[in-house]
C-alpha positions in Angstrom: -24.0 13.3 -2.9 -22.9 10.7 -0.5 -19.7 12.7 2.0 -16.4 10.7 2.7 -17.2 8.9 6.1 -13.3 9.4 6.4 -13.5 13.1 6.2 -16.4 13.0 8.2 -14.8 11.3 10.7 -12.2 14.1 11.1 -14.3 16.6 12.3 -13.5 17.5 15.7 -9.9 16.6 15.4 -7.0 19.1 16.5 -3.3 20.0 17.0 -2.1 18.9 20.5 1.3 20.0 19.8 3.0 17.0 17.4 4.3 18.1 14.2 6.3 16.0 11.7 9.3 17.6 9.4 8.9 16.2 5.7 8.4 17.4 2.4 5.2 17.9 0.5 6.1 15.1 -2.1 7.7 12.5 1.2 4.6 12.7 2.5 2.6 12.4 -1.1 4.5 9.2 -1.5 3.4 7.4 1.9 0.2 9.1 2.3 -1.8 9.9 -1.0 -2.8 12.3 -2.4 -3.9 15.5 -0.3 -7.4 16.9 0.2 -7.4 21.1 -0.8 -9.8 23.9 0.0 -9.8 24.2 3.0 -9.5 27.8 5.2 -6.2 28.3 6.7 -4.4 25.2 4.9 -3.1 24.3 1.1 -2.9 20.9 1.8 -4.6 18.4 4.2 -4.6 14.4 4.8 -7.1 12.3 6.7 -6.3 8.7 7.5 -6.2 6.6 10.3 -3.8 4.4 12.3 -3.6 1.1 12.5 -6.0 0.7 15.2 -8.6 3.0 13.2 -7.9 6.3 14.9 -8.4 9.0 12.4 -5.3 11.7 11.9 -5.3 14.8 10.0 -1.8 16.3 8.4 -1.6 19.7 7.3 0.4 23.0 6.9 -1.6 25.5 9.2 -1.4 29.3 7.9 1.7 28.9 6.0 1.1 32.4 3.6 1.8 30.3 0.2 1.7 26.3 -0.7 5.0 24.7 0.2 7.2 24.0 -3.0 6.9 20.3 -3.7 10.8 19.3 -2.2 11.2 21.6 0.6 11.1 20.3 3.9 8.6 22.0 6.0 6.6 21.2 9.8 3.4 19.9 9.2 0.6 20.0 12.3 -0.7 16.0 13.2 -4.4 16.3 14.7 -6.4 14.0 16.5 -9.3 13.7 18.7 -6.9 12.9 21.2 -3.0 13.1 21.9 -2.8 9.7 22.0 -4.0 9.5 18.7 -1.7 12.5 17.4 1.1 10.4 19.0 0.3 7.1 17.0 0.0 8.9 13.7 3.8 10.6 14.6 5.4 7.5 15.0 3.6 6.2 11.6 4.5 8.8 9.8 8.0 9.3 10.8 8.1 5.3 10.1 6.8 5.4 6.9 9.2 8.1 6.2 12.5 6.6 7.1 10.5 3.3 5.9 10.3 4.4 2.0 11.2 7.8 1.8 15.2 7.7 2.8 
């Protein structure tokens, strides 16, 4: 089975203190659909910005899966803050952007 060079990719990232406030289906809508299954977290994105820096989003040890339209704060990791900072702004971008 061949792995996601994407997911791959993530390994290694982390939370350097950068969250984003939206809602499970806001963030659906400009990111995909989530990866699940993971320890800790119901619901995780990998993708990367513009420049090809790979982000992760995801709701770290929340006790149950956020409801689809409440507004919760998602953890951004990176391999590096800068990295966590690009994905912020593209994210809160996107949001205003198309979700608004």
């Amino acid at each position: 089975m061949e792995k996601n060079p994407l997911l791959a990719a993530a390994n290694g990232t982390g939370f350097h203190n950068l969250t984003v406030k939206a809602s499970f289906n806001d963030l659906s809508l400009i990111l995909g659909e989530p990866e699940t299954g993971f320890d800790k977290v119901h619901y995780r994105w990998t993708r990367m910005t513009l420049d090809g820096e790979v982000f992760t989003v995801y709701d770290f040890r929340m006790p149950f899966p956020p409801s689809p339209d409440t507004v919760i704060e998602w953890h951004i990791g990176g391999h590096n803050l800068s990295a966590t900072e690009k994905a912020q702004r593209l994210i809160l971008s996107d949001l205003e952007r198309y979700c608004k």
